[in-house]
DOMIZA-733459 format. One record per atom (N, C-alpha, C, O): z, y, x; atom name. Coordinates in nm, 3 decimals. Each point is the difference from the previous one (the first is absolute). Layout:
REM DOMIZA-733459
R        Z        Y        X  lumse
R        Z        Y        X     CA
...
***
This chain:
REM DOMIZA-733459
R        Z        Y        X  lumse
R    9.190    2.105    6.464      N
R   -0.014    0.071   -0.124     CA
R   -0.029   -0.100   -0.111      C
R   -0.056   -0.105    0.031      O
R    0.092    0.132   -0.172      N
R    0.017   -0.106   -0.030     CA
R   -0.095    0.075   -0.167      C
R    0.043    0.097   -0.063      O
R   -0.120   -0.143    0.042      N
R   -0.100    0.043   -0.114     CA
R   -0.050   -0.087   -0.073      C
R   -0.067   -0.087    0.055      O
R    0.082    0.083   -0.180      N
R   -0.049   -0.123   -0.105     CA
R   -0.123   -0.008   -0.053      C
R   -0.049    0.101   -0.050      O
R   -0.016   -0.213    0.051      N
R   -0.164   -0.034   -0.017     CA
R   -0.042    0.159   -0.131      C
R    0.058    0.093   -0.055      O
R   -0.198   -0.154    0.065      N
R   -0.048    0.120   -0.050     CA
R   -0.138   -0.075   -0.023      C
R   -0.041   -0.083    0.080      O
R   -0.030    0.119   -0.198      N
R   -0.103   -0.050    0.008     CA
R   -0.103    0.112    0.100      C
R    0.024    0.120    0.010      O
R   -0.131   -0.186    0.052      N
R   -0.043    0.083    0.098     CA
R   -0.192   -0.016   -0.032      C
R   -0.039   -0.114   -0.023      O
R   -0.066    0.228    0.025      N
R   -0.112   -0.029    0.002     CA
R   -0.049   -0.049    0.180      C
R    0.023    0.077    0.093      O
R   -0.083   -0.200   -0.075      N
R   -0.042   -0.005    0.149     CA
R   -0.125    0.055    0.030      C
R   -0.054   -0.012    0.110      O
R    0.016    0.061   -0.190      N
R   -0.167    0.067    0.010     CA
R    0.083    0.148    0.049      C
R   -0.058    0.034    0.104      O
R    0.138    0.039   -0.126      N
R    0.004    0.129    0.025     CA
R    0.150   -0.011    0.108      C
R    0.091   -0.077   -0.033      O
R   -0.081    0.168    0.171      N
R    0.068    0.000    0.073     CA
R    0.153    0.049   -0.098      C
R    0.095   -0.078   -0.007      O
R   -0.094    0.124   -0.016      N
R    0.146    0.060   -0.062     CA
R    0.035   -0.088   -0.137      C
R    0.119    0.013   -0.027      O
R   -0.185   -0.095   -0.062      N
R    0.022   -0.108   -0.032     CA
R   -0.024    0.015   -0.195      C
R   -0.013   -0.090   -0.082      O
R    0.013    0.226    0.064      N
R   -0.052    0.048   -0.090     CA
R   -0.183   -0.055   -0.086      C
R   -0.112   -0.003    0.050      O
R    0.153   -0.027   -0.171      N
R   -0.151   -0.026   -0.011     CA
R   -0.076    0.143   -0.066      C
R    0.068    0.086   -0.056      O
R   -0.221   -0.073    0.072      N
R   -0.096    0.103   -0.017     CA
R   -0.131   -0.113   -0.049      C
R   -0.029   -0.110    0.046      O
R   -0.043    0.203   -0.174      N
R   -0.098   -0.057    0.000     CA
R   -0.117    0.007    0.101      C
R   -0.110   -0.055   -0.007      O
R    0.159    0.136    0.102      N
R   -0.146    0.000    0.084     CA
R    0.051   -0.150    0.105      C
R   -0.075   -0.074    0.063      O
R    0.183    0.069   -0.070      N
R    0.026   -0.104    0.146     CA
R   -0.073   -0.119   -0.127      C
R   -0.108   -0.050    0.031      O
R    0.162    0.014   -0.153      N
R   -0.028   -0.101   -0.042     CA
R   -0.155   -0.028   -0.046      C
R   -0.042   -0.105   -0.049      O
R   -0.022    0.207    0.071      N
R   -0.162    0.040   -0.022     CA
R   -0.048   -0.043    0.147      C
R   -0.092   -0.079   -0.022      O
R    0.105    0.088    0.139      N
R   -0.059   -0.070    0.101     CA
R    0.080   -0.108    0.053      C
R   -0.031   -0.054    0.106      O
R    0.137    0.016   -0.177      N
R    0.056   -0.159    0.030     CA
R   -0.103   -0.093   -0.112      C
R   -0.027   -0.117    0.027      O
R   -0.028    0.188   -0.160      N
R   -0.083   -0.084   -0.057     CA
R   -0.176   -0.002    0.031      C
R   -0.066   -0.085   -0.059      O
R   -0.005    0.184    0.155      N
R   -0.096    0.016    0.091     CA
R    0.035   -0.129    0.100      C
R   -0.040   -0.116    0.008      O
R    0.136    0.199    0.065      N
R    0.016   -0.127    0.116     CA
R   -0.049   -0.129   -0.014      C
R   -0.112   -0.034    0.036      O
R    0.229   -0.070   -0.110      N
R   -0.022   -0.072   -0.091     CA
R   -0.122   -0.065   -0.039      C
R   -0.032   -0.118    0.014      O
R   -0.036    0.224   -0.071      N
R   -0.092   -0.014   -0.092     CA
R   -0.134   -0.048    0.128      C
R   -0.066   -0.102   -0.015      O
R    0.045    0.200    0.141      N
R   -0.102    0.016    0.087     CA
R    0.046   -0.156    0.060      C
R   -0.075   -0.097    0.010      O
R    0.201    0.102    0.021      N
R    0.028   -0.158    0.103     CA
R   -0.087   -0.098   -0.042      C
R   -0.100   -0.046    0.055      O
R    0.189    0.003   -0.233      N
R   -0.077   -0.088   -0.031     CA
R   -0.137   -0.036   -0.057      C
R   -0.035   -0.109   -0.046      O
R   -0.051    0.244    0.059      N
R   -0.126   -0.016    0.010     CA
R   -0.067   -0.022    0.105      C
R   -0.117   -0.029   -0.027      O
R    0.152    0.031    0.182      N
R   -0.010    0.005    0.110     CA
R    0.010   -0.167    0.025      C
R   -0.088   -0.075    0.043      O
R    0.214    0.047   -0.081      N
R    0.066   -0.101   -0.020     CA
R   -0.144   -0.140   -0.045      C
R   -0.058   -0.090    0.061      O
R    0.057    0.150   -0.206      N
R   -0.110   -0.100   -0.072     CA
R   -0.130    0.007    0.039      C
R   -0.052   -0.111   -0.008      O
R   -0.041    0.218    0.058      N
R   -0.115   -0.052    0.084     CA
R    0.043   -0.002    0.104      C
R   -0.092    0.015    0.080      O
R    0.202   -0.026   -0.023      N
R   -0.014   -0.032    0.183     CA
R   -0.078    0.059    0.095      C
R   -0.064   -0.045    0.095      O
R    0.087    0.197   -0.155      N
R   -0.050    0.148    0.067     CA
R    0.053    0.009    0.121      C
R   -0.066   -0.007    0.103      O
R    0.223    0.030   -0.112      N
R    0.044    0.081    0.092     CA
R    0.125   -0.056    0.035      C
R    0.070   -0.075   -0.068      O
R   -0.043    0.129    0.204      N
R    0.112   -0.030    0.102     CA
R    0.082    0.029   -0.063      C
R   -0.003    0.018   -0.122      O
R    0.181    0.002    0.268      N
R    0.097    0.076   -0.060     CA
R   -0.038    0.120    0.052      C
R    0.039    0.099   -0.062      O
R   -0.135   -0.077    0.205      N
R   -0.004    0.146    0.064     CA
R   -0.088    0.050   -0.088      C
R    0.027    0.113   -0.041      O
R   -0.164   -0.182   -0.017      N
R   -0.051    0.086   -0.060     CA
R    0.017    0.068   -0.143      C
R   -0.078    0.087   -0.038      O
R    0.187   -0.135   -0.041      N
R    0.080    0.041   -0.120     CA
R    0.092    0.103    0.020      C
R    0.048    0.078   -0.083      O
R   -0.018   -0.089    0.259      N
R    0.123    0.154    0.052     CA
R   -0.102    0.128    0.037      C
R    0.024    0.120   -0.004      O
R   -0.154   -0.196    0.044      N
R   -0.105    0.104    0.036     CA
R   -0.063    0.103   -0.119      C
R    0.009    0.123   -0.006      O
R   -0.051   -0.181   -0.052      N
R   -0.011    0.006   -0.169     CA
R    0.096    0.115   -0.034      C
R   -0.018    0.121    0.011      O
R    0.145   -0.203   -0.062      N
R    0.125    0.126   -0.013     CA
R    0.014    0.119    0.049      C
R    0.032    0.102   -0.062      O
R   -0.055   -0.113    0.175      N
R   -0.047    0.118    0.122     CA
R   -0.077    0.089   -0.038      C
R    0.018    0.119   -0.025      O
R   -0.075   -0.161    0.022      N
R   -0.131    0.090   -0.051     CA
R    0.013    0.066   -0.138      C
R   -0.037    0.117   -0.016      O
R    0.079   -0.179   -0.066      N
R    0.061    0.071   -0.108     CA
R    0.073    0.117   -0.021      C
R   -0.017    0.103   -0.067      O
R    0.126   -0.158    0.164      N
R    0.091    0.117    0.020     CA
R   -0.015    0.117    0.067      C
R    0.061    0.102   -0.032      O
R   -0.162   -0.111    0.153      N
R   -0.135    0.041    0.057     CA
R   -0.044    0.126   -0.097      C
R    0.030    0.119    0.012      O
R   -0.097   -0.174   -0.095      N
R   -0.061    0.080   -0.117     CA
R    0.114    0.082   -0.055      C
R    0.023    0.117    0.030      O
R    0.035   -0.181   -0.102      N
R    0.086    0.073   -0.062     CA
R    0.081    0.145    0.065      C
R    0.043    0.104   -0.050      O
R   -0.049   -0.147    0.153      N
R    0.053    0.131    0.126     CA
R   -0.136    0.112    0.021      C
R    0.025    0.103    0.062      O
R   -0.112   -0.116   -0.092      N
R   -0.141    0.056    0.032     CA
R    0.085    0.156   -0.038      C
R    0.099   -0.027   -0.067      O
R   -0.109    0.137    0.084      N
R    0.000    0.150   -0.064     CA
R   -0.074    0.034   -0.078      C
R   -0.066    0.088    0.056      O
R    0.033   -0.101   -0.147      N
R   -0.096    0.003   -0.104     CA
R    0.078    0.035   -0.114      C
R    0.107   -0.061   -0.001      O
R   -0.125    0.145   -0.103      N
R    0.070   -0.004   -0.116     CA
R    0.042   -0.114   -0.067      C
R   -0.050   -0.083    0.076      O
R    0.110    0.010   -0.171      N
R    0.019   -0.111   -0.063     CA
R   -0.135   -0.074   -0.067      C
R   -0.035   -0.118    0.002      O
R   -0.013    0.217   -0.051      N
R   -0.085   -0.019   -0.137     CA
R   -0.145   -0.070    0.088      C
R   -0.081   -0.060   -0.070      O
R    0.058    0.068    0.203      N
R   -0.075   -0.018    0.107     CA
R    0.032   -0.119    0.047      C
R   -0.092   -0.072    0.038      O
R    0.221    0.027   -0.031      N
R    0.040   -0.114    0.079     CA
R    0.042   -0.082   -0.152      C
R    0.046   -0.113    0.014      O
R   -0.057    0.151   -0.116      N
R   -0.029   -0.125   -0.138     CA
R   -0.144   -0.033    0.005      C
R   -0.041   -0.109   -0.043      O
R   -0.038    0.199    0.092      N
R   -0.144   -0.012   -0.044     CA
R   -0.061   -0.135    0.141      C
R   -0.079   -0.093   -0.017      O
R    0.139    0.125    0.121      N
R    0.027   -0.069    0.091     CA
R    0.010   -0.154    0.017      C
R   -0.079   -0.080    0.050      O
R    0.215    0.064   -0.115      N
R    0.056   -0.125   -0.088     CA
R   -0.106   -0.065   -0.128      C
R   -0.052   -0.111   -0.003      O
R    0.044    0.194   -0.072      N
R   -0.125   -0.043   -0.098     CA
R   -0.119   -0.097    0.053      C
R   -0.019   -0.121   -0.015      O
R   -0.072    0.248    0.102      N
R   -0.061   -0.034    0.073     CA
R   -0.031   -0.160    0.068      C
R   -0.102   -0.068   -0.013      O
R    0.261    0.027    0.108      N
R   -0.030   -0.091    0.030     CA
R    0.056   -0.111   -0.099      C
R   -0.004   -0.111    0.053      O
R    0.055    0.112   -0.181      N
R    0.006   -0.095   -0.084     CA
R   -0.175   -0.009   -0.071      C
R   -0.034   -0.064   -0.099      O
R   -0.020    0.118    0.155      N
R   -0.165    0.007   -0.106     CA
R    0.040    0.064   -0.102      C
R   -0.025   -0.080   -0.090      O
R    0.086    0.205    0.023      N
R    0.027    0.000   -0.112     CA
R   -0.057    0.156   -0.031      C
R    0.035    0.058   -0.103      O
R   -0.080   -0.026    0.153      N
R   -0.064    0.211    0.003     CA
R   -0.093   -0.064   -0.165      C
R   -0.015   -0.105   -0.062      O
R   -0.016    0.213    0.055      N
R   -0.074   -0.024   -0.133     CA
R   -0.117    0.038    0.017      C
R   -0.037    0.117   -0.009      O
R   -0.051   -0.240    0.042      N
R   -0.133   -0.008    0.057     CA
R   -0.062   -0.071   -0.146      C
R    0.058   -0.075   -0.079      O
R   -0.212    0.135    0.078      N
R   -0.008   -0.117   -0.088     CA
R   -0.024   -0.152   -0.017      C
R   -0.017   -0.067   -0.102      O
R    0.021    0.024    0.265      N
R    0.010   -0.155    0.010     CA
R    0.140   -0.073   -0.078      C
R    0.010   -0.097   -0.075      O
R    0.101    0.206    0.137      N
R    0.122   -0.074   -0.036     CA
R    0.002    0.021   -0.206      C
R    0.041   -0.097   -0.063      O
R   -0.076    0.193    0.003      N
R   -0.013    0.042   -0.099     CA
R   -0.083   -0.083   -0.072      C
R    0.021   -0.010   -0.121      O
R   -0.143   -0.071    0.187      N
R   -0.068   -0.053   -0.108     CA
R    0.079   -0.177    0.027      C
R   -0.013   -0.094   -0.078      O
R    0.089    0.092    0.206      N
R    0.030   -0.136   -0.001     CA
R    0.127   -0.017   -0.078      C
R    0.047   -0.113   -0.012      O
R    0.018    0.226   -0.047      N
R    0.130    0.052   -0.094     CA
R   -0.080   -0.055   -0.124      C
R    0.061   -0.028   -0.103      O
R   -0.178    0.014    0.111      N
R   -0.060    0.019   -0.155     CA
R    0.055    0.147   -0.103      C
R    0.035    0.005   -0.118      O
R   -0.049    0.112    0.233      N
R    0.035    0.142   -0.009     CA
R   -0.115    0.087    0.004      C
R    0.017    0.122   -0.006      O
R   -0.176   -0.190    0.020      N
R   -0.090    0.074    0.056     CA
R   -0.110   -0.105   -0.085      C
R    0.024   -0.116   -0.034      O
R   -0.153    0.195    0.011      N
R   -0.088   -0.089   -0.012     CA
R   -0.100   -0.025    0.129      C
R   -0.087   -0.087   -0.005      O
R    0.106    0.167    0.117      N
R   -0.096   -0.022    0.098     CA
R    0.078    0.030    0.104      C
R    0.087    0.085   -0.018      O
R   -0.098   -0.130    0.113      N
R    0.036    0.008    0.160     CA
R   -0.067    0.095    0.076      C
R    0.021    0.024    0.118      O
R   -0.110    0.033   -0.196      N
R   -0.094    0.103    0.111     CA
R    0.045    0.132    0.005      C
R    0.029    0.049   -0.109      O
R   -0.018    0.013    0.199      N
R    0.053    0.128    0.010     CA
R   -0.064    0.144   -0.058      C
R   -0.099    0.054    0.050      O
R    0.151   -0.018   -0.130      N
R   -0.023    0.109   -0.101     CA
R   -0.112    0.137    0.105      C
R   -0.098    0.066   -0.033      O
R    0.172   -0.073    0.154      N
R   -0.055    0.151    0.068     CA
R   -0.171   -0.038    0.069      C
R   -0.104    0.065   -0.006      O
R    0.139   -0.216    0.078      N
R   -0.192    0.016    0.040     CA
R   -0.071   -0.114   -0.023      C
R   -0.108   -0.019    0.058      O
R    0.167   -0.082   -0.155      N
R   -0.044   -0.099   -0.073     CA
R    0.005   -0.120    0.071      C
R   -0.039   -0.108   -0.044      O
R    0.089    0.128    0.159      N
R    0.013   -0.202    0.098     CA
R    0.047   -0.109   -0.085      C
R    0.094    0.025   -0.076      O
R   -0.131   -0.107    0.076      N
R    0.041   -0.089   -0.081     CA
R    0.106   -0.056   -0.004      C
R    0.040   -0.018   -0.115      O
R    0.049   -0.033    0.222      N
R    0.145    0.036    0.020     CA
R    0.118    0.108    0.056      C
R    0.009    0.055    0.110      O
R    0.093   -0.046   -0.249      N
R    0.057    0.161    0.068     CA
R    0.156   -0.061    0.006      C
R    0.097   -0.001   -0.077      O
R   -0.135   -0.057    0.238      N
R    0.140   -0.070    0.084     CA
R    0.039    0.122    0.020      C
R   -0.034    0.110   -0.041      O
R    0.145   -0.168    0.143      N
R    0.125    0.110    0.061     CA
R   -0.109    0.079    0.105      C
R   -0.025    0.120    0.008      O
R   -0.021   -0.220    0.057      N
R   -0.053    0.021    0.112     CA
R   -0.147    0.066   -0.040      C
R   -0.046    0.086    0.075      O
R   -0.010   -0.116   -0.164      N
R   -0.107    0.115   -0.028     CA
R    0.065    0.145   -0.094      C
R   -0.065    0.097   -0.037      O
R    0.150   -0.112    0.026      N
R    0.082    0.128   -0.060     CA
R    0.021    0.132    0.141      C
R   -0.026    0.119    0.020      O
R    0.094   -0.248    0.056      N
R    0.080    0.119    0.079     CA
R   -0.123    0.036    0.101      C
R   -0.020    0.113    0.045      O
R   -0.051   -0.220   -0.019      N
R   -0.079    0.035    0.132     CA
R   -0.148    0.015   -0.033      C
R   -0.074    0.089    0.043      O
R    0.046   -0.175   -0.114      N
R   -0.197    0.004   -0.004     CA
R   -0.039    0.081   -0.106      C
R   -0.104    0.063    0.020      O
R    0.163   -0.046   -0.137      N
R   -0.046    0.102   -0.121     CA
R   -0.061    0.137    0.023      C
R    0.065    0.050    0.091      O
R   -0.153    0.029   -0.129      N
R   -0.055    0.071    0.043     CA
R    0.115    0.141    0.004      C
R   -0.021    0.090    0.080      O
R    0.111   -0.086   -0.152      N
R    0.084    0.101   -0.001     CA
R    0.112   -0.053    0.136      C
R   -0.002    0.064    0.105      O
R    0.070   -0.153   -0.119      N
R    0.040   -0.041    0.131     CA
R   -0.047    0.011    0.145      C
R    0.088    0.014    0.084      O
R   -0.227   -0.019   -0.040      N
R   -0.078   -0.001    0.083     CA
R   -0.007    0.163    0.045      C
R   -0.034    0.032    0.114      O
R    0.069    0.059   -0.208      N
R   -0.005    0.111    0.009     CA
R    0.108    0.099    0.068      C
R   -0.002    0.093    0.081      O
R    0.079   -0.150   -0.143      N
R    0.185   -0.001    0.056     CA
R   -0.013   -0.048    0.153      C
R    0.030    0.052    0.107      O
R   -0.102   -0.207   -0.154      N
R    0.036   -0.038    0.174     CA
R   -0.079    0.122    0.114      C
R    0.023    0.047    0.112      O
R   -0.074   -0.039   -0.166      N
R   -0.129    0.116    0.105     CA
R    0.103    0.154    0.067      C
R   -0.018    0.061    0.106      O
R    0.128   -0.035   -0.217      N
R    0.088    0.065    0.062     CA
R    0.100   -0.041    0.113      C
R    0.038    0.066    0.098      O
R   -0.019   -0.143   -0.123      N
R    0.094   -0.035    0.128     CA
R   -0.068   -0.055    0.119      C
R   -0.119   -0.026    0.020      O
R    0.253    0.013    0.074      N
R   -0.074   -0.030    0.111     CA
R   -0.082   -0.088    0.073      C
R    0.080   -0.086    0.038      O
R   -0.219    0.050    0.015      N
R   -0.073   -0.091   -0.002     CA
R    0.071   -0.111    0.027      C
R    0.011   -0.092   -0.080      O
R    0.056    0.092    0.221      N
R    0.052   -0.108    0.001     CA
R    0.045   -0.108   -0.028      C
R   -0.038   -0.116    0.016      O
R    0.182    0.196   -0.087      N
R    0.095   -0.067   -0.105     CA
R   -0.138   -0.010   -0.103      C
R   -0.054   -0.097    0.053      O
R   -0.011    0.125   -0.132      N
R   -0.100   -0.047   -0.115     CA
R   -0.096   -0.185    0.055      C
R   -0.033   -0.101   -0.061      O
R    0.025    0.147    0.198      N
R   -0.087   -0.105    0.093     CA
R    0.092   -0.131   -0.038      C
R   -0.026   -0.093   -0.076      O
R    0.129    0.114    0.146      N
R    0.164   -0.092    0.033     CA
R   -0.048   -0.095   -0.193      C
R   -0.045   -0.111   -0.026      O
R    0.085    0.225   -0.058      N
R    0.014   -0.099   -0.138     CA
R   -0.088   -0.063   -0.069      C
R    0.025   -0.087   -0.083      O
R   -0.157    0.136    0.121      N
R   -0.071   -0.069   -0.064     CA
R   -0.034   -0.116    0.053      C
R   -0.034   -0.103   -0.058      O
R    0.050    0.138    0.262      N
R   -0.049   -0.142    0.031     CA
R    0.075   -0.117   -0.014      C
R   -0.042   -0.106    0.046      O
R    0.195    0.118   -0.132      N
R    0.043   -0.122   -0.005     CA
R   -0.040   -0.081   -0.171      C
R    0.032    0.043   -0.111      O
R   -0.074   -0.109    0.129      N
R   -0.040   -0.104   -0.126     CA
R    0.060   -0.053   -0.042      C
R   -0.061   -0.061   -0.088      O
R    0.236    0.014    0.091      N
R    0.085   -0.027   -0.098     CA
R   -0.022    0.042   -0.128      C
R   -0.009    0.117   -0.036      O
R   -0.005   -0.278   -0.074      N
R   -0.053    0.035   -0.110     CA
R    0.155   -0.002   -0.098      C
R    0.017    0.053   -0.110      O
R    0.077   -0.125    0.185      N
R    0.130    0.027   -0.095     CA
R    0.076    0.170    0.037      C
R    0.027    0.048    0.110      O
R   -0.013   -0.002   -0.216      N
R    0.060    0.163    0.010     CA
R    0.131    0.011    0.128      C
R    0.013    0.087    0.086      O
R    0.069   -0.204   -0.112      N
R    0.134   -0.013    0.015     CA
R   -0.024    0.035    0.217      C
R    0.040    0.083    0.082      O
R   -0.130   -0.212   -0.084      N
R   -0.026   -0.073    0.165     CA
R   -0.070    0.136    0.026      C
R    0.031    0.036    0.114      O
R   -0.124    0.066   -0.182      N
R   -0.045    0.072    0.054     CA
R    0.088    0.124    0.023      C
R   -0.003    0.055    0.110      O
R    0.080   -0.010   -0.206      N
R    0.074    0.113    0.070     CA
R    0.105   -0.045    0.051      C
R    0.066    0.103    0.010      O
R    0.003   -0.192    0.035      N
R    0.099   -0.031    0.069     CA
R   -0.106   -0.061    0.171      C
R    0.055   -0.073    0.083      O
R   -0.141    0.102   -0.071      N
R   -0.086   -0.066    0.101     CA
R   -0.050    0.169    0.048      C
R   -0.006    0.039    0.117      O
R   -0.013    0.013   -0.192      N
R    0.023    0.158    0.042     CA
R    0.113    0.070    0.046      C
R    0.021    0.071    0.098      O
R    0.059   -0.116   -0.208      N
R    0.149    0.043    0.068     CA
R    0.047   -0.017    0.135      C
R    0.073    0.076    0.063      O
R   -0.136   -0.208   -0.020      N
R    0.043   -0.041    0.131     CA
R   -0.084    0.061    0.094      C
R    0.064    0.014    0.104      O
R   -0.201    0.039   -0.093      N
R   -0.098    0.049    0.073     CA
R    0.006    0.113    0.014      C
R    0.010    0.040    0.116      O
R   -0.015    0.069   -0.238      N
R   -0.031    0.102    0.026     CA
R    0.177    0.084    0.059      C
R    0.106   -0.042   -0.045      O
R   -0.112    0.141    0.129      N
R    0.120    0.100   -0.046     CA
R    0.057    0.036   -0.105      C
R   -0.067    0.040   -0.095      O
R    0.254   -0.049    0.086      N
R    0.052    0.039   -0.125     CA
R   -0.093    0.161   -0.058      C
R   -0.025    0.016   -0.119      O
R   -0.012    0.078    0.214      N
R   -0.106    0.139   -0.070     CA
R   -0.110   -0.055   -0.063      C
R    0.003    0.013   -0.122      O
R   -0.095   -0.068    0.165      N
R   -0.100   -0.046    0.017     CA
R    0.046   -0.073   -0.159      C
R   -0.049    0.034   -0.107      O
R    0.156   -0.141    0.126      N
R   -0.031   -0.061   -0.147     CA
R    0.086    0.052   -0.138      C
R   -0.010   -0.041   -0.116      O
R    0.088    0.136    0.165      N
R    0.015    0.127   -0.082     CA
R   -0.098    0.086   -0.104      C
R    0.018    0.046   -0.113      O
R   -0.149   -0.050    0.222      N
R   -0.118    0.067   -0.035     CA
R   -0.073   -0.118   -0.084      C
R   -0.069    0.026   -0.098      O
R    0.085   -0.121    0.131      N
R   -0.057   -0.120   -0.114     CA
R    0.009   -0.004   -0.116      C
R   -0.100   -0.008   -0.072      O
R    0.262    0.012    0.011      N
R    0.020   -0.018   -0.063     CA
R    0.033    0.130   -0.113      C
R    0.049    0.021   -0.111      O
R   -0.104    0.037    0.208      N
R    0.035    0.170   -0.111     CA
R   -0.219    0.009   -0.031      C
R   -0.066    0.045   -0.094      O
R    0.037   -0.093    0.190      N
R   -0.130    0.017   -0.071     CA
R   -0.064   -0.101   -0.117      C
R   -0.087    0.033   -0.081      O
R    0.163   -0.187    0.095      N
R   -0.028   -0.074   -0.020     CA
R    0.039    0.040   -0.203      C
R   -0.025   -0.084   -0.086      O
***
C-alpha cells in the first residue's frame, strides 16, 4: 500500500495532536528532569509514579474530587500555609480552632472540624491515615493509594 508522509503527533496513538496529550508530554518532561536534577529517581520509579497517577485518575469519584485530589498532592488546596507563603494571607493559622499552622495535613486531618468528620467513618480506615506521617501531600496519598482498597480509598477521598 502505498501512502504519502503525513505529519504525525508521537505522543498520541492515531497521530493527531490534542492539548491534553501535549499537557502531559510537558508534565512528563517537566517531572524527568526534575528527577533528573536532584538525582531522585530511577527509570522504574518515574513508571511507578505514572502509575499511580493514572491510578488516581481512574478512582470513581466525581471529577471535581479527583481535581481536589491532584491539587492536593501538588500542595496547592487553599490552606492558609500555602496562602500566606503566596503572600495571599497574613497568617498561616487556621481560622476554625486557631493552630498555628493551617497545612494540608492539619486541614484535612487534625483541625477540630476535620477530626469530627473523621469520627464518622470507619475506625479503621481513620486508624490506617493518620498513622502514616508522610509530610509531602503527593507521597502521602499515593502511599495510601497503594495500601488501602480501591473502596476503602474511594471513601478517602470523598471524605477527604
Amino acid at each position: 500500500m502505498n501512502q504519502s508522509d503525513f505529519w504525525a503527533w508521537h505522543y498520541e496513538k492515531n497521530g493527531s495532536f490534542t492539548v491534553r496529550s501535549a499537557y502531559r508530554m510537558l508534565v512528563q518532561t517537566k517531572m524527568n528532569r526534575e528527577n533528573w536534577l536532584e538525582d531522585k529517581a530511577e527509570c522504574s520509579s518515574i513508571k511507578k509514579v505514572a502509575d499511580q497517577w493514572k491510578r488516581l485518575w481512574k478512582v470513581r469519584v466525581p471529577s471535581k474530587i479527583r481535581v481536589f485530589a491532584w491539587r492536593l498532592s501538588l500542595d496547592s488546596i487553599r490552606v492558609n500555609a500555602v496562602l500566606k507563603r503566596r503572600n495571599m494571607a497574613k497568617s498561616a493559622a487556621c481560622k476554625i480552632c486557631g493552630a498555628e499552622q493551617d497545612t494540608w495535613r492539619h486541614a484535612l486531618l487534625y483541625c477540630n472540624l476535620a477530626r469530627f468528620v473523621w469520627a464518622l467513618v470507619d475506625e479503621e480506615l481513620t486508624e490506617h491515615i493518620l498513622s502514616n506521617m508522610e509530610e509531602n501531600p503527593r507521597l502521602w496519598l499515593f502511599s495510601l493509594l497503594d495500601s488501602v482498597c480501591h473502596n476503602s480509598f474511594t471513601k478517602l477521598l470523598i471524605t477527604c
